[in-house]
N, C-alpha and C positions, 0 to 999 in steps of 0.2 A: 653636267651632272648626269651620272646612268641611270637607268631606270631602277637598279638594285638600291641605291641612295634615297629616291624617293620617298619611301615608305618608313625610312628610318628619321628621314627629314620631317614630313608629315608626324609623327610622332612626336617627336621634340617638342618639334612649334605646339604643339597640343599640351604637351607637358608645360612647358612654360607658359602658355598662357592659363593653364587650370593654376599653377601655382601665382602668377601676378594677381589672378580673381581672392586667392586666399591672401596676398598682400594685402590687395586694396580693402578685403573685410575687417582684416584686423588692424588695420590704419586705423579705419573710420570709428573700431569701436575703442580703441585707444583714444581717439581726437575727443569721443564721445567720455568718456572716464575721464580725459584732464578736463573739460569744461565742467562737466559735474563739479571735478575736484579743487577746482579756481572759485565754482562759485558757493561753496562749504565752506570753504578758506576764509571768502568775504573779507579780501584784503582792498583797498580801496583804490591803488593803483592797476589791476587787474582785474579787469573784466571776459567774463566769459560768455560767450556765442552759442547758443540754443543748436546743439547739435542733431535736431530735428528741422528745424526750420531756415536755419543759417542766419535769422537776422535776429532777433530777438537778442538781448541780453540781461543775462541769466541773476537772476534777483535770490538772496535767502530769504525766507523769513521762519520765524521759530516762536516756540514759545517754553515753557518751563520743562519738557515733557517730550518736545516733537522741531524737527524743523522740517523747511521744506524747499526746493529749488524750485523756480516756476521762472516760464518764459512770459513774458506781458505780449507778446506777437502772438505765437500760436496757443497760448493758454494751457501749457502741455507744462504738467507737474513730475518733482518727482522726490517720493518720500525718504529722508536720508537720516 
């Protein structure tokens, strides 16, 4: 590789690794939206994983007016 290459290579790799960081964020907040949306759903065969905490699983509860997602591990709610 010549030294004229370098710089253009350097570049790249920079570029693509700033764009796999913007992959990896909107992965995580996608993973984050379908457990929300699994645990709304409150369908019985599908459970969903506290995308804060990774273990918890993600419970509804509701009432006339209001429900609400809540993890029983990390206590971390969320008003839907």
């Amino acid at each position: 590789m010549s030294d004229s290459e370098e710089p253009a290579l350097r570049d790249r790799v920079e570029e693509l690794e700033s764009e796999v960081d913007r992959l990896r964020e909107r992965l995580e907040e996608r993973n984050r939206q379908v457990s929300l949306l699994v645990a709304e759903a409150d369908i019985a065969n599908l459970e969903a994983t506290c995308p804060l905490c990774g273990e918890g699983t993600l419970t509804k509860r509701s009432g006339l007016s209001w429900s609400r997602i809540v993890c029983p591990e990390c206590k971390t709610h969320w008003e839907t």
